[in-house]
C-alpha distance (Angstrom), angle and dihedral (degrees) to the residues before:
residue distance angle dihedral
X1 . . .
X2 3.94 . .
X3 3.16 134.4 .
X4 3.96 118.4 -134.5
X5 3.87 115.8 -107.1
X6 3.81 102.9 -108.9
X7 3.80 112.8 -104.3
X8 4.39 92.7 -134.0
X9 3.89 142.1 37.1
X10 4.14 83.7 -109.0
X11 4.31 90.3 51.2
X12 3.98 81.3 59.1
X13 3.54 103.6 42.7
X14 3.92 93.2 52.6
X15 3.83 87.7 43.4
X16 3.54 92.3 56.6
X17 3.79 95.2 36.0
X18 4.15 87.7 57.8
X19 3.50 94.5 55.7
X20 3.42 100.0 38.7
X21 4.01 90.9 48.9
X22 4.02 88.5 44.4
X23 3.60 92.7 46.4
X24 3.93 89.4 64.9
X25 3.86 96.2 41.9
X26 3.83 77.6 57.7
X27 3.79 90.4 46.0
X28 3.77 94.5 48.4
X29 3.73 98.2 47.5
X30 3.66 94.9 48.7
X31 3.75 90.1 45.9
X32 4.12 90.5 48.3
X33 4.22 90.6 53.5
X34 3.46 91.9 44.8
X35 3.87 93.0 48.2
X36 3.69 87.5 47.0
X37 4.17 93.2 47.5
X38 3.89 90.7 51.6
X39 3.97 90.9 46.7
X40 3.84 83.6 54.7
X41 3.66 103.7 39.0
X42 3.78 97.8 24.7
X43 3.65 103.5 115.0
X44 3.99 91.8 -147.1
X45 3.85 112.8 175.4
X46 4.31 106.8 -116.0
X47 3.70 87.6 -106.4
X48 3.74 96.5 60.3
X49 3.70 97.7 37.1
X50 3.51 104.1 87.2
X51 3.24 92.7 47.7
X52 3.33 92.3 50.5
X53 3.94 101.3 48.7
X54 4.13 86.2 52.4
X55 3.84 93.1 50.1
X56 4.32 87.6 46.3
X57 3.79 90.8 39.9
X58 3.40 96.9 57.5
X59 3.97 92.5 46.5
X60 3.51 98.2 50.3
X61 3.90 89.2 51.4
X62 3.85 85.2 55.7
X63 3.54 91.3 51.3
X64 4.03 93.6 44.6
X65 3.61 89.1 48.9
X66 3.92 90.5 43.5
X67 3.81 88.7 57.2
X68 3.70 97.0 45.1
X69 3.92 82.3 54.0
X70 4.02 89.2 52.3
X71 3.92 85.9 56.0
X72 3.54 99.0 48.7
X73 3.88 96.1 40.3
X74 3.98 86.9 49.9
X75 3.87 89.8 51.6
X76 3.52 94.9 41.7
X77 3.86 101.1 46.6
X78 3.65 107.4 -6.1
X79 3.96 127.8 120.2
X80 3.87 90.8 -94.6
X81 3.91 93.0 32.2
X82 3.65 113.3 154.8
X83 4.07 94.5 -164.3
X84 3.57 130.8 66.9
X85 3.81 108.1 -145.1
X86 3.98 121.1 -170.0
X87 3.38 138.5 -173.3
X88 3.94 128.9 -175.6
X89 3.87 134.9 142.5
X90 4.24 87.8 -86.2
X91 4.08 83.9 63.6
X92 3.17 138.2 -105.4
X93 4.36 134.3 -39.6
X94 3.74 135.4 -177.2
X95 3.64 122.8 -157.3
X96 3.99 121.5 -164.5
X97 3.72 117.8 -143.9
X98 4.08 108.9 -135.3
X99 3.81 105.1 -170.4
């Protein structure tokens, strides 16, 4: 199955943008499991392994908060985005689509 080619400059940018923004939610959550397997089924010695579950800790709370920020942007901006989000030098509005 293909996709259509988009018909404007702004068709292509969102394409791109979706599958670049769902390629790192992909990235992250694969990441976060396999952080989480190899905190299980590390073996780490007892010296190492708090040092090792603060270092991994941290990272997977990057990567949670990177996928939250994948949601967001993708509801915000993305190609099936249900807000409309602008920013100008008067501030700041957000619109809610009701449909």
């Amino acid at each position: 199955m293909r996709l259509p080619p988009p018909d404007n400059f702004a068709e292509g940018q969102r394409y791109i943008f979706g599958i670049l923004a769902s390629a790192a939610g992909m990235f992250c959550g694969v990441a976060s499991v396999s952080m989480v397997a190899l905190l299980m089924w590390g073996g780490w010695s007892p010296a190492e392994e708090h040092g090792i579950v603060t270092i991994f800790g941290w990272c997977l709370g990057g990567f949670i908060a990177a996928m939250i920020i994948v949601i967001v942007g993708l509801l915000a901006g993305g190609p099936a985005g249900r807000f409309k989000v602008v920013a100008s030098k008067d501030g700041a509005t957000i619109e809610a689509d009701g449909q």
